[in-house]
C-alpha positions as CSV (number, residue, x, y, z in Angstrom):
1,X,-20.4,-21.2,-12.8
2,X,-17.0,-19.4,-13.1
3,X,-16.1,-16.9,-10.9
4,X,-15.7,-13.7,-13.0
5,X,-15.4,-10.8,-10.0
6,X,-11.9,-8.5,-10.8
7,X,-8.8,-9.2,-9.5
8,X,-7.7,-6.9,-6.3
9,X,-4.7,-6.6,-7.3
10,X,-1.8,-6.6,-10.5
11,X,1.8,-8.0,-9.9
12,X,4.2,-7.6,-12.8
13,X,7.5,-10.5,-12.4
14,X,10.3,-9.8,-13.7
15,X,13.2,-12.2,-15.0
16,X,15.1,-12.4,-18.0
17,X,15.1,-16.3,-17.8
18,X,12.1,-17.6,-18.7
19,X,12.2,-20.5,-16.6
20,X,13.0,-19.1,-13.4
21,X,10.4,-16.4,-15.0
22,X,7.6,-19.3,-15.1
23,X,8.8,-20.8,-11.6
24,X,7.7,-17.4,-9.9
25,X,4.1,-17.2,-11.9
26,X,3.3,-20.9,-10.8
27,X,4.3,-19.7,-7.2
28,X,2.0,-17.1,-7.4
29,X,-0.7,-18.3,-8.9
30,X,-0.7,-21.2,-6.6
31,X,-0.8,-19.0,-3.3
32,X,-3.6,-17.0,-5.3
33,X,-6.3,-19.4,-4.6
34,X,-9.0,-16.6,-4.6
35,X,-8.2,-14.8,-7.7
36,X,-7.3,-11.5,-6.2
37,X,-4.0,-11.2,-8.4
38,X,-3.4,-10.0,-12.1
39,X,-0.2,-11.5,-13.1
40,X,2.0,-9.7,-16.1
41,X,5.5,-11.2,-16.9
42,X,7.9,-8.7,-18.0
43,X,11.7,-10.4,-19.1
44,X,12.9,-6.9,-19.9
45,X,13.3,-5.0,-16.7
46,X,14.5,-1.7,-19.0
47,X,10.3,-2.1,-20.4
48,X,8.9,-2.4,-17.2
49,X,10.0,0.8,-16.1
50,X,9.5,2.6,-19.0
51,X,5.8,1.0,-18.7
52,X,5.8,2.3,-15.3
53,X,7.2,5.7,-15.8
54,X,5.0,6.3,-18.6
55,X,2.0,4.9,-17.0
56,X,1.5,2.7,-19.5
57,X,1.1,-0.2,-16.9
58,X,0.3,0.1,-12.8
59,X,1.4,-2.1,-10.9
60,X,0.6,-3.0,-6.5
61,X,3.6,-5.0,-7.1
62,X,7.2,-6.3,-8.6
63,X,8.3,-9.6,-7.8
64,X,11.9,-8.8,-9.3
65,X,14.7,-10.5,-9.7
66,X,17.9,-8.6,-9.4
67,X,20.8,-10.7,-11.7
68,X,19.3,-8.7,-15.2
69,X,21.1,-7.2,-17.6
70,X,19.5,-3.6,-16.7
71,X,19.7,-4.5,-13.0
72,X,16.7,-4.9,-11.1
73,X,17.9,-3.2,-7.8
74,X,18.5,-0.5,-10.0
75,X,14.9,-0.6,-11.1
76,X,13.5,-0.1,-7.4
77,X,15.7,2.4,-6.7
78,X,14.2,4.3,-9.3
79,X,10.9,3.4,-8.9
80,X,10.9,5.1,-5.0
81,X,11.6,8.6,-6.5
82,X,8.1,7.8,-8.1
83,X,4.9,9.2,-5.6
84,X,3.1,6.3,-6.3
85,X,5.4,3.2,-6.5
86,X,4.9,-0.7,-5.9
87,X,5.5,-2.8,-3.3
88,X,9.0,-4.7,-4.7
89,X,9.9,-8.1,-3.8
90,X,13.5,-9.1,-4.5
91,X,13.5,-12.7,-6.2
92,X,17.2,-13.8,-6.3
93,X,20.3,-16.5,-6.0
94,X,22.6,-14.2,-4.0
95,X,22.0,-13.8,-0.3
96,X,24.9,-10.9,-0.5
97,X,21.8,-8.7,-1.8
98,X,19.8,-8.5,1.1
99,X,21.7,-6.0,2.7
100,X,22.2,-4.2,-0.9
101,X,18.4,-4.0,-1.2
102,X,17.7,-3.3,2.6
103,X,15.1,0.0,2.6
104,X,14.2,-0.5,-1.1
105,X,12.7,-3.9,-0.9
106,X,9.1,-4.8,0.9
107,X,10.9,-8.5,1.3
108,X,13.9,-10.5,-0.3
109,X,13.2,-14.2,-1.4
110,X,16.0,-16.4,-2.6
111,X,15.7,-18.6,-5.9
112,X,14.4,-21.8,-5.6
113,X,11.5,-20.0,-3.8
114,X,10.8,-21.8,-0.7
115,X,6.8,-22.4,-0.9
116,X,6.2,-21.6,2.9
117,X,8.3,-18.5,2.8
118,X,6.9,-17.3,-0.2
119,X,3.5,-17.4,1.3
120,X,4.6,-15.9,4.5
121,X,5.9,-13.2,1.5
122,X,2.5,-12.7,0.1
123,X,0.7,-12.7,3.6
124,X,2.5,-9.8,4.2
125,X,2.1,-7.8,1.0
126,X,-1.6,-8.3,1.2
127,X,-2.1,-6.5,5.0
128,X,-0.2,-4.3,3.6
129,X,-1.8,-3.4,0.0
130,X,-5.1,-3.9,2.3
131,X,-3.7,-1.1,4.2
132,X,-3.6,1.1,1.4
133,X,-7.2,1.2,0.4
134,X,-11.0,1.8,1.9
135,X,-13.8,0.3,0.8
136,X,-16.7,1.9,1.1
137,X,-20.3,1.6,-0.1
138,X,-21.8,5.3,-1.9
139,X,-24.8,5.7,-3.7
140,X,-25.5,3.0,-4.4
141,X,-22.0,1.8,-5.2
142,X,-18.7,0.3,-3.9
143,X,-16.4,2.5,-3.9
144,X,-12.2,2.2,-3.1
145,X,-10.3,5.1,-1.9
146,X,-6.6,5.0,-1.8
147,X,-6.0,5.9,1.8
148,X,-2.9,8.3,0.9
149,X,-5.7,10.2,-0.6
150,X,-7.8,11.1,2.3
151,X,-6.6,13.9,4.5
152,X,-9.2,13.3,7.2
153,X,-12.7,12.4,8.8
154,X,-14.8,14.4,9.9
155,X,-18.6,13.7,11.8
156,X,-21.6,15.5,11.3
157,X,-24.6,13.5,13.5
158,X,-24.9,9.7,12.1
159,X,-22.7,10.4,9.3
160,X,-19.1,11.3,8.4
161,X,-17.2,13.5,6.0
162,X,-14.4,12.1,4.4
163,X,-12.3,14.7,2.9
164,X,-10.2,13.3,0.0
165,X,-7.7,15.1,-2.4
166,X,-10.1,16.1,-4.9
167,X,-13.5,15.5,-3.4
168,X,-15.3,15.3,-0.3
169,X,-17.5,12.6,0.4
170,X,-20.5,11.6,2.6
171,X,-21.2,8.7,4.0
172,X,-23.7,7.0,6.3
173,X,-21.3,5.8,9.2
174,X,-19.7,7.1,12.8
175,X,-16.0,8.2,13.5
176,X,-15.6,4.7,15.6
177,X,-17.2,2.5,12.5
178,X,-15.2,4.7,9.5
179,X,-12.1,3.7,12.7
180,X,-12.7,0.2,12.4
181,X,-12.6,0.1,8.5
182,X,-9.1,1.9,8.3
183,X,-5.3,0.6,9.0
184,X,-5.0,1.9,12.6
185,X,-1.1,1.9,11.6
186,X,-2.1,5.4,9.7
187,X,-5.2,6.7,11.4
188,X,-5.8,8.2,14.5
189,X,-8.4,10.8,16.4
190,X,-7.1,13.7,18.1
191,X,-11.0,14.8,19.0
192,X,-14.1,12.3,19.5
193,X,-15.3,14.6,15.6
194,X,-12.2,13.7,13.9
195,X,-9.9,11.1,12.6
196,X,-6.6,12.4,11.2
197,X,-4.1,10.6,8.2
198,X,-1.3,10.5,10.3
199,X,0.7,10.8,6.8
200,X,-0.6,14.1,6.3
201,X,0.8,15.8,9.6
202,X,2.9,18.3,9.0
203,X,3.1,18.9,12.6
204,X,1.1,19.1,15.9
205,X,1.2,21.0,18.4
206,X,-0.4,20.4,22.2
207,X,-3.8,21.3,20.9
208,X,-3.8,21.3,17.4
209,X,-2.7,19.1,14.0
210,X,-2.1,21.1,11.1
211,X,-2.6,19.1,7.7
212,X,-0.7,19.3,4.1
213,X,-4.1,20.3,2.8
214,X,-4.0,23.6,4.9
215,X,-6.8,22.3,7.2
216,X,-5.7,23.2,11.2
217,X,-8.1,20.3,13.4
218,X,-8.1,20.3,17.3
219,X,-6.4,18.3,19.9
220,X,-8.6,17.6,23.2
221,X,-7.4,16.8,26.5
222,X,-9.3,13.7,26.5
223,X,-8.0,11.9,23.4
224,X,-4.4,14.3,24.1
225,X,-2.1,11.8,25.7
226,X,-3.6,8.3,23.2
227,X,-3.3,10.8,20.1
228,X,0.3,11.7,20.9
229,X,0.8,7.7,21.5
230,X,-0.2,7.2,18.1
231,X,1.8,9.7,16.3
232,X,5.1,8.8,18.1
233,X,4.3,5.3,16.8
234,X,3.7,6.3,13.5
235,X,6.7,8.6,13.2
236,X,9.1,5.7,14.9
237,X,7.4,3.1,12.6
């Protein structure tokens, strides 16, 4: 019986030669032995962005090649004045572009695509689109929260109170499990009640975080010197 469960994730590849085009598809759809990838082939990078800025399209990421007539580093540059943009893969001939594309580009791959370095690629984007979501189960359904949405945990006895840009949910787990589920990379607790989105700091003090959602959350001495660890590490990431 065929597998019909929905792909994770959507790519959108971009290249104005449609066998080079067709080369990266086959690549991807050869790493993409579970099915977790939408593929949508764009040869106009001009219409991808407009499908992007319009929100006619959403994409977790570009595999883009840069030699097009409307330019594809172009295109990512654009695309990080957006709040939420894709992950962007450079796919090119010219090794001068790496440096070009440094800070704009999750990775840089060079044309032919080298099979174990485009893996190595695609290992990489999934920890990190992984990173970028929770799963969770609520009533009675599963339930995926962008973590750039949640402002912070908070615990109430055996459960925990996630509050989210827009809602506030509860669920039926402890600080240390919720902990487990989330990319330590962006989480940490300043109190044994709390875990923090380190991305919603807008500073800390010696006892005290103060979030973009208004919301002031305490420091403790016990977690004070392994909370500060953590959001040096995040700021020097």
């Amino acid at each position: 019986m065929e597998d019909d469960k929905m792909a994770r994730y959507r790519i959108a590849v971009c290249d104005d030669e449609p066998s080079e085009l067709e080369d990266i598809v086959q690549s991807v759809k050869r790493y993409d032995v579970h099915g977790d990838f939408d593929i949508e082939n764009y040869t106009d990078g001009a219409v991808l962005l407009s499908d992007l800025q319009l929100k006619k399209n959403f994409f977790d990421l570009l595999l883009l090649d840069i030699e097009m007539p409307s330019n594809g580093f172009q295109i990512a540059q654009t695309l990080t004045q957006m709040e939420k943009h894709p992950l962007v893969i450079f796919v090119t001939k010219r090794h001068e572009y790496a440096v070009q594309g440094y800070g704009i580009a999750f990775r840089y791959l060079v044309k032919p695509l080298d099979e174990s370095l485009f893996a190595a690629a695609m290992d990489a984007v999934v920890q990190e689109l992984d990173s970028k979501h929770f799963t969770v189960e609520y009533e009675g359904a599963t339930l995926s929260l962008e973590t750039s949405d949640i402002y912070y945990l908070e615990s109430h006895g055996h459960k925990v109170l996630i509050h989210c840009k827009g809602q506030d949910l509860t669920l039926r787990m402890t600080i240390p499990e919720a902990l487990e589920q989330l990319p330590k990379r962006c989480f940490a607790s300043p109190h044994k009640s709390y875990l923090v989105n380190m991305e919603h700091i807008v500073y800390a003090t010696g006892t005290a975080v103060v979030l973009s959602s208004g919301n002031q959350l305490p420091i403790s001495r016990r977690k004070r010197q392994e909370f500060n660890q953590n959001f040096n590490a995040y700021l020097g990431r």
